[in-house]
C-alpha angles and dihedrals in degrees: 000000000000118000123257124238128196110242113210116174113193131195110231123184088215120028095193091051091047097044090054088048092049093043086059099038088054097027089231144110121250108263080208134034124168131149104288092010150077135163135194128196102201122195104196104058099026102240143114113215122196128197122203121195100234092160120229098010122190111233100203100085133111095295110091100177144318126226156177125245114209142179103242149029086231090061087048092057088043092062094049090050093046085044092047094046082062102055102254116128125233146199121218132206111183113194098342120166092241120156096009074293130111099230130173101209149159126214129208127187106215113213083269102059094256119146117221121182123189100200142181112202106218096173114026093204131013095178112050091159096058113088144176077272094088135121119270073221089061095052091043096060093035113113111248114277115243090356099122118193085256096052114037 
């Protein structure tokens, strides 16, 4: 059986300025790149990402940011230094309580607004006692999960 990738198909306000963004983020070439258009088959992870000229594009909507989940911290600090190598700015979070998860990530805005985190869970949950029994209060005065100072 063939494997299964992720699509994600993303609106971008300048293809040119996104693909190099993308190119740099993957470390890969478009498969695909048309006017208005590029698309990337990535192997690791397993995804093919499109992205759609749609011209200016609003950000607030219901989308609140993508990631990659990886196997170690030290893959996590190998994308920010690749990222890095290519000029795009992160933000890191080293073992930051996100999520109800201890997590060590980086986070990249892409030309768009998009918010991408590459992440390694080093505690899958850091609050076993809390439930779907809490409070709506509770939720409402939690801080936004995954939503970093940089990046809100």
């Amino acid at each position: 059986m063939e494997q299964s990738k992720v699509h994600v198909s993303l609106n971008v306000k300048d293809i040119e300025e996104s693909v190099k963004f993308y190119r740099a983020m993957f470390d890969a070439e478009p498969v695909k790149y048309k006017p208005g258009y590029a698309k990337f088959d990535i192997a690791n992870p397993a995804l093919n990402l499109t992205l759609n000229y749609n011209g200016p594009i609003e950000t607030s909507g219901a989308l609140n940011h993508l990631g990659i989940q990886v196997a170690s911290t030290d893959q996590v600090l190998r994308a920010k230094k690749s990222l890095e190598k290519a000029g795009l700015a992160t933000f890191d979070e080293m073992s930051t309580d996100c999520c109800y998860a201890l997590q060590d990530k980086i986070w990249i805005t892409d030309p768009n607004g998009y918010r991408w985190e590459f992440f390694f869970v080093k505690v899958a949950d850091t609050k076993p006692e809390l439930n779907m029994a809490s409070t709506v209060e509770d939720a409402t005065n939690a801080r936004s999960c995954c939503a970093p100072e940089c990046c809100a």
